[in-house]
Residue, then its C-alpha position, 0 to 999 in steps of 0.5 A: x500500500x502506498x503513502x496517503x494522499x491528500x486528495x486523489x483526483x480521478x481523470x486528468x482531463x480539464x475539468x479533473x485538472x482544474x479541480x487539481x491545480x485549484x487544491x494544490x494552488x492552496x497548499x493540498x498535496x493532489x495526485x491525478x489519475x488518468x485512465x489513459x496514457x495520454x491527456x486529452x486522447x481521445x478527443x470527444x467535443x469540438x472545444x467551443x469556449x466562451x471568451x468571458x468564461x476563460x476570463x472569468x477562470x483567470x484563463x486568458x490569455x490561452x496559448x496561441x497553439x491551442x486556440x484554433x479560431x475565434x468567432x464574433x458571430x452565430x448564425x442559426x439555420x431552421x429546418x426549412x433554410x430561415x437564417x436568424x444572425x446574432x453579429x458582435x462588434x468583437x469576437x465572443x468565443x473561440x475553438x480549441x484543440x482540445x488535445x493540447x487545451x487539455x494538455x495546457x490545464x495539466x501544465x498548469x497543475x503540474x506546475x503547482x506541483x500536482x504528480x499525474x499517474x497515467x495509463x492507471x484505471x480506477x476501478x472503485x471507491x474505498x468505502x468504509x462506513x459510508x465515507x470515502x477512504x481512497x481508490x482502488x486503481x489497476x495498472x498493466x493488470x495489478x490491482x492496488x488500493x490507494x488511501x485517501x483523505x478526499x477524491x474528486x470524482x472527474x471521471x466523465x459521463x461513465x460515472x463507473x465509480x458512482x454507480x459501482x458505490x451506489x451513489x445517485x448518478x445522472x439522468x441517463x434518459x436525458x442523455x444524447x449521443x454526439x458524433x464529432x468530426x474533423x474535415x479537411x476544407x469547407x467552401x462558402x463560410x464565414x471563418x468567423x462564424x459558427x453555423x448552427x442547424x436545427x431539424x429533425x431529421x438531422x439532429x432528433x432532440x438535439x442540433x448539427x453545427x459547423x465550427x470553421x477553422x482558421x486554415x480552412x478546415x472545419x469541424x462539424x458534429x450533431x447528437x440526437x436522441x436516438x438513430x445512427x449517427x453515422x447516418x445522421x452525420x452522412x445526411x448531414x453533409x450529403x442531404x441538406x440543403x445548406x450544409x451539403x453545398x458547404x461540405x461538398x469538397x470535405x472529407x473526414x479526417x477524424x470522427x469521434x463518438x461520445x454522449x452528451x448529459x443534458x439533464x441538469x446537475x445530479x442531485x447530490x455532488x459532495x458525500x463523506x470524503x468525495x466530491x463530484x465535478x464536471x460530466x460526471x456531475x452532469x454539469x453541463x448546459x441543457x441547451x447547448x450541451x457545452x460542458x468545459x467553461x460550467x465544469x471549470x467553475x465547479x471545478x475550481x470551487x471543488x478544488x478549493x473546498x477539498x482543500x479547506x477540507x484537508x487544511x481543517x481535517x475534517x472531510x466530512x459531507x458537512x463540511x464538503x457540502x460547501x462546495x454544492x452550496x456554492x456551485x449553485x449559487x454560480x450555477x444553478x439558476x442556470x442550469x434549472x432554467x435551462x432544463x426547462x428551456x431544453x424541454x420546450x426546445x424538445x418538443x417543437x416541431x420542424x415547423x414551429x422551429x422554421x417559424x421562430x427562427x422566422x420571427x426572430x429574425x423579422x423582429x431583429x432579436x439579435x440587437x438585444x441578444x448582442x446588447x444582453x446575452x451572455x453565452x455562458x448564463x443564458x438564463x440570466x440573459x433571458x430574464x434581462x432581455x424579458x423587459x424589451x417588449x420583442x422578446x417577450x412577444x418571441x418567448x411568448x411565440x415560444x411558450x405557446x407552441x411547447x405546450x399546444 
Protein backbone atom coordinates (compact mmCIF):
# COMPACT_ATOMS: atom_id res chain seq x y z
CA UNK A 1 0.00 0.00 0.00
CA UNK A 2 1.45 3.23 -0.85
CA UNK A 3 1.73 6.60 1.08
CA UNK A 4 -1.83 8.52 1.90
CA UNK A 5 -2.64 11.10 -0.29
CA UNK A 6 -4.45 14.13 0.33
CA UNK A 7 -6.78 14.12 -2.29
CA UNK A 8 -6.66 11.94 -5.48
CA UNK A 9 -8.23 13.05 -8.17
CA UNK A 10 -9.90 10.53 -10.95
CA UNK A 11 -9.39 11.97 -14.52
CA UNK A 12 -6.95 14.27 -15.92
CA UNK A 13 -8.95 15.83 -18.43
CA UNK A 14 -9.60 19.77 -17.98
CA UNK A 15 -12.29 19.75 -15.66
CA UNK A 16 -10.02 16.81 -13.30
CA UNK A 17 -7.15 19.21 -13.91
CA UNK A 18 -8.77 22.42 -12.83
CA UNK A 19 -10.14 20.96 -9.61
CA UNK A 20 -6.40 19.97 -9.03
CA UNK A 21 -4.34 22.85 -9.60
CA UNK A 22 -7.08 24.66 -7.70
CA UNK A 23 -6.07 22.13 -4.43
CA UNK A 24 -2.53 22.34 -4.91
CA UNK A 25 -2.50 26.17 -5.68
CA UNK A 26 -3.86 26.41 -1.67
CA UNK A 27 -1.22 24.23 -0.35
CA UNK A 28 -3.20 20.40 -0.81
CA UNK A 29 -0.69 17.63 -1.76
CA UNK A 30 -3.04 16.27 -5.29
CA UNK A 31 -2.31 13.15 -7.37
CA UNK A 32 -4.20 12.74 -10.63
CA UNK A 33 -5.43 9.58 -12.04
CA UNK A 34 -5.75 9.34 -15.79
CA UNK A 35 -7.05 6.16 -17.36
CA UNK A 36 -5.06 6.75 -20.44
CA UNK A 37 -1.59 7.25 -21.23
CA UNK A 38 -2.16 10.49 -22.68
CA UNK A 39 -4.42 13.57 -21.55
CA UNK A 40 -6.76 14.61 -23.91
CA UNK A 41 -6.76 11.48 -26.16
CA UNK A 42 -9.19 10.86 -27.40
CA UNK A 43 -10.87 13.75 -28.12
CA UNK A 44 -14.88 13.66 -27.74
CA UNK A 45 -16.12 17.64 -28.45
CA UNK A 46 -15.36 20.43 -30.58
CA UNK A 47 -13.82 22.50 -27.78
CA UNK A 48 -16.04 25.85 -28.33
CA UNK A 49 -15.36 28.05 -25.44
CA UNK A 50 -16.79 31.22 -24.40
CA UNK A 51 -14.17 34.16 -24.47
CA UNK A 52 -15.61 35.65 -20.85
CA UNK A 53 -15.99 32.34 -19.32
CA UNK A 54 -11.90 31.79 -19.82
CA UNK A 55 -11.60 35.42 -18.19
CA UNK A 56 -13.79 34.54 -15.59
CA UNK A 57 -11.49 31.29 -14.56
CA UNK A 58 -8.21 33.94 -15.00
CA UNK A 59 -7.63 31.59 -18.14
CA UNK A 60 -6.83 34.07 -20.79
CA UNK A 61 -4.88 34.60 -22.36
CA UNK A 62 -4.73 30.89 -23.95
CA UNK A 63 -1.61 29.55 -25.69
CA UNK A 64 -1.73 30.96 -29.32
CA UNK A 65 -1.21 26.69 -30.45
CA UNK A 66 -4.36 25.91 -28.79
CA UNK A 67 -6.59 28.35 -29.99
CA UNK A 68 -7.89 27.22 -33.36
CA UNK A 69 -10.16 30.38 -34.38
CA UNK A 70 -12.19 32.70 -32.73
CA UNK A 71 -15.84 33.98 -33.66
CA UNK A 72 -17.96 37.04 -33.30
CA UNK A 73 -20.95 35.86 -34.84
CA UNK A 74 -23.56 32.66 -34.90
CA UNK A 75 -25.87 32.13 -37.41
CA UNK A 76 -28.89 29.75 -36.85
CA UNK A 77 -30.39 27.80 -39.78
CA UNK A 78 -34.24 26.34 -39.16
CA UNK A 79 -35.23 23.18 -40.99
CA UNK A 80 -36.59 24.97 -43.90
CA UNK A 81 -33.48 27.05 -44.57
CA UNK A 82 -34.64 30.54 -42.38
CA UNK A 83 -31.10 32.19 -41.24
CA UNK A 84 -31.56 34.04 -37.76
CA UNK A 85 -27.73 36.23 -37.15
CA UNK A 86 -26.53 37.39 -33.96
CA UNK A 87 -23.13 39.76 -35.03
CA UNK A 88 -20.72 41.19 -32.16
CA UNK A 89 -18.62 44.13 -32.59
CA UNK A 90 -15.58 41.70 -31.37
CA UNK A 91 -15.07 38.27 -31.03
CA UNK A 92 -17.31 36.29 -28.17
CA UNK A 93 -15.95 32.61 -28.50
CA UNK A 94 -13.18 30.67 -29.80
CA UNK A 95 -12.39 26.89 -30.61
CA UNK A 96 -9.66 24.97 -29.03
CA UNK A 97 -7.60 21.96 -29.69
CA UNK A 98 -8.66 20.07 -27.12
CA UNK A 99 -5.77 17.80 -27.29
CA UNK A 100 -3.50 20.48 -26.24
CA UNK A 101 -6.14 22.69 -24.06
CA UNK A 102 -6.12 19.50 -22.03
CA UNK A 103 -2.59 19.45 -22.02
CA UNK A 104 -2.46 23.21 -21.24
CA UNK A 105 -4.67 22.61 -17.83
CA UNK A 106 -2.44 19.70 -16.86
CA UNK A 107 0.95 22.01 -17.04
CA UNK A 108 -0.88 24.47 -15.12
CA UNK A 109 -1.25 21.52 -12.33
CA UNK A 110 1.94 20.34 -12.70
CA UNK A 111 3.43 23.33 -12.34
CA UNK A 112 1.59 23.66 -8.74
CA UNK A 113 3.03 20.89 -8.04
CA UNK A 114 0.17 18.23 -8.91
CA UNK A 115 2.01 14.36 -9.72
CA UNK A 116 -0.20 12.76 -12.79
CA UNK A 117 -0.07 8.77 -12.97
CA UNK A 118 -1.22 7.98 -16.45
CA UNK A 119 -2.49 4.50 -18.03
CA UNK A 120 -3.91 3.86 -14.37
CA UNK A 121 -7.83 2.99 -14.25
CA UNK A 122 -9.94 3.47 -11.20
CA UNK A 123 -11.51 0.75 -10.63
CA UNK A 124 -13.73 2.00 -7.33
CA UNK A 125 -14.04 3.88 -4.25
CA UNK A 126 -12.97 2.64 -0.71
CA UNK A 127 -15.99 2.76 1.30
CA UNK A 128 -15.79 2.38 4.84
CA UNK A 129 -18.92 3.13 6.80
CA UNK A 130 -20.36 5.46 4.49
CA UNK A 131 -17.05 7.78 3.98
CA UNK A 132 -14.95 7.65 1.11
CA UNK A 133 -11.22 6.43 2.31
CA UNK A 134 -9.22 6.38 -1.18
CA UNK A 135 -9.22 4.30 -4.73
CA UNK A 136 -8.72 1.04 -5.89
CA UNK A 137 -6.58 1.56 -9.00
CA UNK A 138 -5.25 -1.12 -11.75
CA UNK A 139 -2.38 -0.96 -13.64
CA UNK A 140 -0.89 -3.13 -16.58
CA UNK A 141 -3.21 -5.87 -14.77
CA UNK A 142 -2.14 -5.22 -10.99
CA UNK A 143 -4.55 -4.19 -8.55
CA UNK A 144 -3.60 -1.56 -5.79
CA UNK A 145 -5.70 0.08 -3.13
CA UNK A 146 -4.90 3.68 -2.57
CA UNK A 147 -5.82 5.69 0.63
CA UNK A 148 -7.10 8.99 0.70
CA UNK A 149 -8.38 11.68 2.66
CA UNK A 150 -10.82 13.23 -0.28
CA UNK A 151 -11.34 12.03 -4.00
CA UNK A 152 -12.67 14.19 -6.59
CA UNK A 153 -14.83 12.09 -8.95
CA UNK A 154 -13.70 13.85 -12.77
CA UNK A 155 -14.35 10.51 -14.26
CA UNK A 156 -16.90 11.70 -17.06
CA UNK A 157 -20.40 10.72 -18.12
CA UNK A 158 -19.38 6.82 -17.22
CA UNK A 159 -19.98 7.69 -13.80
CA UNK A 160 -18.48 3.78 -13.11
CA UNK A 161 -17.01 4.79 -9.89
CA UNK A 162 -20.53 6.26 -8.69
CA UNK A 163 -22.70 3.53 -9.83
CA UNK A 164 -20.35 0.85 -8.61
CA UNK A 165 -20.63 2.62 -4.98
CA UNK A 166 -24.27 3.12 -5.47
CA UNK A 167 -24.42 6.88 -5.29
CA UNK A 168 -27.03 8.76 -7.40
CA UNK A 169 -25.56 9.28 -10.95
CA UNK A 170 -27.10 11.44 -13.93
CA UNK A 171 -30.29 11.19 -15.56
CA UNK A 172 -29.29 8.61 -18.49
CA UNK A 173 -32.92 9.18 -20.26
CA UNK A 174 -31.77 12.77 -20.68
CA UNK A 175 -28.66 11.84 -22.12
CA UNK A 176 -27.93 12.26 -26.09
CA UNK A 177 -25.21 10.53 -28.44
CA UNK A 178 -22.77 13.19 -30.39
CA UNK A 179 -20.60 12.40 -33.14
CA UNK A 180 -17.99 14.85 -33.78
CA UNK A 181 -15.94 15.22 -36.91
CA UNK A 182 -12.98 16.95 -38.38
CA UNK A 183 -12.86 17.99 -42.19
CA UNK A 184 -10.24 18.69 -44.22
CA UNK A 185 -11.96 22.01 -46.29
CA UNK A 186 -15.02 23.75 -46.35
CA UNK A 187 -16.36 26.18 -49.25
CA UNK A 188 -18.87 29.18 -48.82
CA UNK A 189 -18.48 30.23 -44.83
CA UNK A 190 -17.60 32.79 -42.83
CA UNK A 191 -14.26 32.00 -40.75
CA UNK A 192 -15.66 33.79 -38.09
CA UNK A 193 -18.92 32.28 -37.53
CA UNK A 194 -20.33 29.27 -36.11
CA UNK A 195 -23.42 27.80 -38.11
CA UNK A 196 -25.97 26.06 -36.23
CA UNK A 197 -28.70 23.98 -37.89
CA UNK A 198 -31.75 22.90 -36.48
CA UNK A 199 -34.13 20.00 -37.59
CA UNK A 200 -35.28 16.56 -37.12
CA UNK A 201 -34.46 14.95 -39.35
CA UNK A 202 -30.54 15.60 -38.64
CA UNK A 203 -30.42 16.01 -35.45
CA UNK A 204 -33.52 14.48 -33.26
CA UNK A 205 -33.58 16.10 -29.94
CA UNK A 206 -30.66 17.97 -30.36
CA UNK A 207 -28.74 20.30 -33.18
CA UNK A 208 -25.74 19.92 -36.17
CA UNK A 209 -23.20 22.51 -36.21
CA UNK A 210 -20.28 23.79 -38.09
CA UNK A 211 -17.15 25.42 -36.44
CA UNK A 212 -14.83 26.99 -39.27
CA UNK A 213 -11.22 26.63 -38.51
CA UNK A 214 -8.51 29.31 -39.39
CA UNK A 215 -6.80 27.16 -42.12
CA UNK A 216 -9.81 26.30 -43.97
CA UNK A 217 -10.54 23.21 -42.23
CA UNK A 218 -13.55 22.80 -40.08
CA UNK A 219 -15.02 20.72 -37.62
CA UNK A 220 -18.55 19.61 -37.51
CA UNK A 221 -20.84 17.10 -35.13
CA UNK A 222 -24.74 16.61 -34.11
CA UNK A 223 -26.12 14.49 -31.21
CA UNK A 224 -29.57 13.03 -31.49
CA UNK A 225 -31.59 11.08 -29.31
CA UNK A 226 -31.87 8.14 -30.86
CA UNK A 227 -30.62 6.74 -34.53
CA UNK A 228 -27.35 6.07 -36.19
CA UNK A 229 -25.09 8.80 -36.21
CA UNK A 230 -23.45 7.95 -38.88
CA UNK A 231 -26.42 8.11 -40.79
CA UNK A 232 -27.31 11.30 -39.32
CA UNK A 233 -23.84 12.68 -39.95
CA UNK A 234 -23.65 11.49 -43.79
CA UNK A 235 -27.27 13.23 -44.47
CA UNK A 236 -25.98 15.91 -42.85
CA UNK A 237 -23.28 16.51 -45.05
CA UNK A 238 -24.83 14.94 -48.43
CA UNK A 239 -28.53 15.59 -47.81
CA UNK A 240 -29.24 19.08 -46.51
CA UNK A 241 -29.96 21.80 -48.41
CA UNK A 242 -27.02 24.11 -46.79
CA UNK A 243 -24.78 22.41 -45.39
CA UNK A 244 -24.03 19.89 -48.49
CA UNK A 245 -23.11 22.97 -50.54
CA UNK A 246 -20.63 23.86 -47.81
CA UNK A 247 -19.43 20.38 -47.21
CA UNK A 248 -19.33 19.16 -50.57
CA UNK A 249 -15.46 19.06 -51.19
CA UNK A 250 -14.96 17.62 -47.49
CA UNK A 251 -13.81 14.67 -46.09
CA UNK A 252 -13.21 13.47 -42.70
CA UNK A 253 -10.20 13.36 -41.30
CA UNK A 254 -11.37 12.40 -37.57
CA UNK A 255 -14.56 11.17 -36.05
CA UNK A 256 -15.33 10.71 -32.50
CA UNK A 257 -18.25 9.47 -30.76
CA UNK A 258 -19.31 10.49 -27.15
CA UNK A 259 -22.59 11.29 -25.01
CA UNK A 260 -23.75 14.48 -24.03
CA UNK A 261 -25.80 14.91 -20.49
CA UNK A 262 -28.40 17.45 -20.69
CA UNK A 263 -30.35 16.75 -17.60
CA UNK A 264 -29.01 19.20 -15.33
CA UNK A 265 -26.98 18.50 -12.22
CA UNK A 266 -27.23 15.19 -10.08
CA UNK A 267 -28.90 15.79 -7.17
CA UNK A 268 -26.02 15.42 -4.69
CA UNK A 269 -22.03 16.49 -5.96
CA UNK A 270 -20.26 16.12 -2.14
CA UNK A 271 -20.65 12.75 0.28
CA UNK A 272 -18.47 11.83 3.35
CA UNK A 273 -14.90 12.07 1.68
CA UNK A 274 -15.62 12.85 -2.07
CA UNK A 275 -16.81 15.49 -4.48
CA UNK A 276 -18.35 15.19 -7.80
CA UNK A 277 -17.07 17.73 -10.64
CA UNK A 278 -17.61 18.25 -14.40
CA UNK A 279 -19.78 15.42 -16.75
CA UNK A 280 -19.87 13.08 -14.29
CA UNK A 281 -22.00 15.65 -12.12
CA UNK A 282 -23.91 16.50 -15.35
CA UNK A 283 -22.76 19.78 -15.21
CA UNK A 284 -23.42 20.77 -18.20
CA UNK A 285 -25.77 23.29 -20.01
CA UNK A 286 -29.47 21.67 -21.28
CA UNK A 287 -29.35 23.75 -24.27
CA UNK A 288 -26.28 23.79 -25.88
CA UNK A 289 -24.66 20.66 -24.48
CA UNK A 290 -21.42 22.70 -23.56
CA UNK A 291 -19.68 21.21 -20.52
CA UNK A 292 -15.98 22.82 -20.44
CA UNK A 293 -16.47 26.55 -19.22
CA UNK A 294 -19.60 25.20 -16.25
CA UNK A 295 -17.48 22.16 -15.24
CA UNK A 296 -14.31 24.67 -14.79
CA UNK A 297 -16.06 26.82 -12.45
CA UNK A 298 -17.18 23.87 -10.33
CA UNK A 299 -14.10 22.51 -10.65
CA UNK A 300 -12.26 25.37 -9.38
CA UNK A 301 -14.72 25.60 -6.31
CA UNK A 302 -14.35 21.66 -5.57
CA UNK A 303 -10.75 22.22 -5.54
CA UNK A 304 -10.66 24.98 -3.15
CA UNK A 305 -13.18 23.14 -0.86
CA UNK A 306 -11.35 19.86 -0.98
CA UNK A 307 -8.53 21.72 0.14
CA UNK A 308 -10.18 23.72 3.36
CA UNK A 309 -11.19 20.18 3.81
CA UNK A 310 -7.58 18.95 4.24
CA UNK A 311 -6.29 22.15 5.78
CA UNK A 312 -9.03 21.64 8.71
CA UNK A 313 -9.04 17.51 8.58
CA UNK A 314 -12.36 17.45 8.57
CA UNK A 315 -13.85 15.63 5.38
CA UNK A 316 -16.77 15.32 6.32
CA UNK A 317 -20.46 15.74 3.88
CA UNK A 318 -20.83 18.68 6.31
CA UNK A 319 -18.20 20.27 5.55
CA UNK A 320 -17.75 19.29 1.95
CA UNK A 321 -21.19 20.12 1.08
CA UNK A 322 -19.98 23.88 0.88
CA UNK A 323 -18.81 23.23 -2.41
CA UNK A 324 -22.64 22.04 -3.66
CA UNK A 325 -23.87 25.30 -1.81
CA UNK A 326 -21.61 27.46 -3.75
CA UNK A 327 -21.73 25.73 -7.22
CA UNK A 328 -25.28 26.51 -7.11
CA UNK A 329 -25.05 29.74 -6.06
CA UNK A 330 -22.57 30.27 -9.61
CA UNK A 331 -24.72 27.85 -11.41
CA UNK A 332 -27.53 26.56 -10.73
CA UNK A 333 -30.37 29.26 -11.52
CA UNK A 334 -28.65 28.42 -14.83
CA UNK A 335 -28.95 25.01 -15.21
CA UNK A 336 -32.60 24.95 -13.63
CA UNK A 337 -33.83 27.11 -16.24
CA UNK A 338 -32.32 25.81 -18.76
CA UNK A 339 -33.52 22.16 -18.40
CA UNK A 340 -36.87 23.65 -18.81
CA UNK A 341 -35.85 25.58 -21.79
CA UNK A 342 -34.32 22.17 -23.45
CA UNK A 343 -37.85 20.63 -22.55
CA UNK A 344 -39.56 23.20 -24.64
CA UNK A 345 -36.77 23.30 -27.30
CA UNK A 346 -37.58 19.10 -27.22
CA UNK A 347 -40.93 19.41 -28.05
CA UNK A 348 -41.16 21.88 -31.01
CA UNK A 349 -41.72 20.52 -34.41
CA UNK A 350 -39.68 21.43 -37.64
CA UNK A 351 -42.30 23.59 -38.46
CA UNK A 352 -42.94 25.78 -35.27
CA UNK A 353 -38.67 25.91 -35.13
CA UNK A 354 -38.99 27.19 -39.12
CA UNK A 355 -41.31 29.85 -37.68
CA UNK A 356 -39.47 31.10 -34.99
CA UNK A 357 -36.13 31.41 -36.39
CA UNK A 358 -38.64 33.26 -38.77
CA UNK A 359 -39.50 35.53 -36.19
CA UNK A 360 -36.54 36.13 -34.59
CA UNK A 361 -35.11 37.37 -37.08
CA UNK A 362 -38.02 39.54 -38.66
CA UNK A 363 -38.24 41.26 -35.42
CA UNK A 364 -34.14 41.99 -35.21
CA UNK A 365 -33.77 39.66 -31.63
CA UNK A 366 -30.04 39.55 -32.45
CA UNK A 367 -29.65 43.50 -31.33
CA UNK A 368 -30.79 42.59 -27.70
CA UNK A 369 -29.04 39.23 -27.87
CA UNK A 370 -25.69 41.30 -28.72
CA UNK A 371 -26.63 44.02 -26.02
CA UNK A 372 -27.73 41.46 -23.39
CA UNK A 373 -26.66 37.88 -23.71
CA UNK A 374 -24.04 36.08 -22.46
CA UNK A 375 -23.03 32.77 -23.88
CA UNK A 376 -22.20 31.24 -20.62
CA UNK A 377 -25.67 32.44 -18.50
CA UNK A 378 -28.38 32.08 -20.85
CA UNK A 379 -30.77 32.10 -18.42
CA UNK A 380 -29.72 35.05 -16.86
CA UNK A 381 -29.63 36.83 -20.10
CA UNK A 382 -33.18 35.91 -20.87
CA UNK A 383 -34.52 37.35 -17.84
CA UNK A 384 -32.70 40.68 -18.78
CA UNK A 385 -33.79 40.67 -22.24
CA UNK A 386 -37.87 39.99 -20.66
CA UNK A 387 -38.12 43.87 -20.46
CA UNK A 388 -37.67 44.54 -24.10
CA UNK A 389 -41.30 44.05 -25.44
CA UNK A 390 -39.76 41.81 -28.99
CA UNK A 391 -38.53 39.47 -26.52
CA UNK A 392 -41.41 38.75 -24.78
CA UNK A 393 -43.50 38.51 -27.94
CA UNK A 394 -40.99 35.93 -29.13
CA UNK A 395 -40.85 33.98 -25.68
CA UNK A 396 -44.45 34.05 -25.98
CA UNK A 397 -44.32 32.52 -29.64
CA UNK A 398 -42.09 30.05 -27.75
CA UNK A 399 -44.35 29.02 -24.74
CA UNK A 400 -47.31 28.95 -26.72
CA UNK A 401 -46.12 26.31 -29.43
CA UNK A 402 -44.07 23.95 -26.46
CA UNK A 403 -47.15 23.25 -24.95
CA UNK A 404 -50.23 23.24 -27.55
Amino acid sequence: MEKRHSIIVVGGSSCGSFSAFSAAKAGADVVVFEEHKAVGMPSHCAGHLSLSGLKRLGLLPLPDKVVENTFKSAVFYSPCGNEFWVRFSSPVTCVVDRELFDKHMVDLAMKAGVEYRLGTRAESLILDNGSVKGIVISREGEKETLPSSIVIDAEGVSSNLLKKAGYPTLNRSAVVNAVHAEVDNINDVESDTVEIYLGRKYALGFYAWIIPKRDGSAKIGLAAKTGNLKEYLQRFMHNHPIASKKLKKSKIVKKSFHPITLGGAISRTYHNGLLIVGDAASQVKPTTGGGIIFGLMCSKIAGEVAAKAVMNKNYSAKLLSQYQYRWKKTIGFELTALRYLRLMLNRLSDNEFDELIKLCSKLKLSKILEEHGDPDFEGASLIRMLRHPVTLVVSLYFLLSSVI
